[in-house]
Steps between C-alpha positions, in 0.01 A plus 500: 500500500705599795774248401512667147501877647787385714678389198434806282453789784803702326309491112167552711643818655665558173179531334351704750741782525497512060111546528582785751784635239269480292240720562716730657689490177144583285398803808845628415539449843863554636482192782552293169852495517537428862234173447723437199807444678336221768324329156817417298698407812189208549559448127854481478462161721161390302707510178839360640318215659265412115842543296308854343881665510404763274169619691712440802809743366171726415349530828887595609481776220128576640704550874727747330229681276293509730741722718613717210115531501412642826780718431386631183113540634585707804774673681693776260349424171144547657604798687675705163226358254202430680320122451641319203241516259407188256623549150492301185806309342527661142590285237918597511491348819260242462718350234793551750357341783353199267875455366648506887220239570649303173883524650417404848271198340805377311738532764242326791409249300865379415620496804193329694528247127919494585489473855260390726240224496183726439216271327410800282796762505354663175090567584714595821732711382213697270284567789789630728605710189188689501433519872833690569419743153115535662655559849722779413220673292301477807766677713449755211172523499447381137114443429574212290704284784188328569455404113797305535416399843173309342738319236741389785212375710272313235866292458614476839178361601531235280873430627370468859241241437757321303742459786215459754500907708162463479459776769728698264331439164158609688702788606585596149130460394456774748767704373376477097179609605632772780732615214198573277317699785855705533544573133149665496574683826847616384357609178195709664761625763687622218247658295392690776 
């Protein structure tokens, strides 16, 4: 067991600072974007080294986002507006974000298909597609995020235990059942 937690100690840590995003991310709890940053830098090198380009071009997205994020939750915006508060996608831009989750599918999934030696650049490409449309909602706030967040992680999790991150596939067990608990805590946060 040692051997093997020597061997994976960067997905192990990985795992442990998305659990930690996590429910920081369903308390609405600003320390999410901070824990977010250290996460997709340990996944950027989980994905390089399993040949997951997409999810690993993701978690460098997720680095970005997740400062755009931090911004966005605090500092001036907080200050002239108060706490964000969650809101609902209505269906104009539901249908907008689904077709941006179409375009960047297309355009992923070529170029992992055109370019690299990714085992499944398509099931890849689909669940990086909807992770960077569900990541920007959250950044908004958008109630429904975690509805695509569910989608993303029934798939992913099946990815995972296809290329072996078994740590990672148990992580995104986690995550489809954490993102249930946040859609009903978003939605009762909102309501209020």
């Amino acid at each position: 067991m040692s051997d093997w937690l020597a061997q994976h100690y960067v997905e192990v840590l990985g795992v442990v600072l998305s659990i930690i995003y996590l429910v920081l991310s369903i308390r609405q709890n600003i320390l999410l974007w901070p824990v977010g940053i250290l996460s997709a830098v340990m996944y950027v090198i989980v994905f390089y080294q399993s040949k997951f380009y997409a999810d690993m071009g993701l978690n460098a997205y997720y680095f970005v986002i997740s400062i755009y994020g931090w911004i966005n939750w605090s500092g001036a915006a907080r200050k002239e507006q108060g706490e964000p508060p969650v809101i609902s996608a209505g269906l104009k831009q539901g249908l907008l974000l689904l077709l941006v989750m179409v375009a960047i599918f297309f355009m992923i999934g070529c170029l992992l298909k055109q370019y690299t030696d990714s085992p499944i650049p398509y099931w890849d490409a689909l669940t990086t597609a909807g992770s960077i449309v569900a990541t920007w909602m959250l950044t908004r706030k958008i109630l429904e995020h975690w509805i695509v967040w569910i989608v993303v992680d029934l798939m992913s999790m099946g990815l995972y235990i296809y290329r072996g991150l078994y740590p990672t596939a148990f992580l995104f067990l986690v995550y489809t059942i954490m993102a249930v608990v946040g859609y009903l805590e978003w939605r009762r946060s909102k309501n209020q």
